[in-house]
C-alpha positions in Angstrom: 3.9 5.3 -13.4 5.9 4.9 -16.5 8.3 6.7 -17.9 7.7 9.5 -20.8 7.5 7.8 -24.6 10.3 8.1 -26.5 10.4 9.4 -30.2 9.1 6.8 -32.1 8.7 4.5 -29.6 4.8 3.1 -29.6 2.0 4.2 -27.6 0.6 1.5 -25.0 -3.1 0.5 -25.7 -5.3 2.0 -23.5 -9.5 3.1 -23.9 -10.5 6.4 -22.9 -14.5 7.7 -22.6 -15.4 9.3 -25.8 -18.0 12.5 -25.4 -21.1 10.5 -27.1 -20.8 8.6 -23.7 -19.0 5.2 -26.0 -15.5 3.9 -25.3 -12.3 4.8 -27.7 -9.6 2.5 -27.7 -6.7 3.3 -29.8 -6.5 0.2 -31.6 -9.5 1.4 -33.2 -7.1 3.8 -35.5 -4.5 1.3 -36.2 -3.0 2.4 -39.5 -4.1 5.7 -39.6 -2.3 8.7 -38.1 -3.5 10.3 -34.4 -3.0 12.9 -32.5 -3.9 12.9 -28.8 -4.6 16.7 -27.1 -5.5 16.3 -23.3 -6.8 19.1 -21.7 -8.5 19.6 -17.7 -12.1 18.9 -17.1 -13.8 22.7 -16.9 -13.8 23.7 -13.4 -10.8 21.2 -12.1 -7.2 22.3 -11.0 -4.7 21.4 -13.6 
């Protein structure tokens, strides 16, 4: 695991399932500004 991002420091690239069942990849919203909220799956501990 790595460690926590620092302020300012750049997110790694990574692809995450989007809820239309297609793949997001965050290099798909280079030059615009994102926010990332991760929540638990409904029913899961966490």
């Amino acid at each position: 695991m790595r460690e926590p991002l620092k302020v300012g420091e750049r997110a790694p690239e990574f692809k995450l399932p989007a809820d239309d069942g297609s793949t997001v990849e965050l290099s798909d919203f280079r030059g615009k500004n994102v926010v990332l909220f991760f929540f638990p799956k409904a029913l899961t501990p966490g």
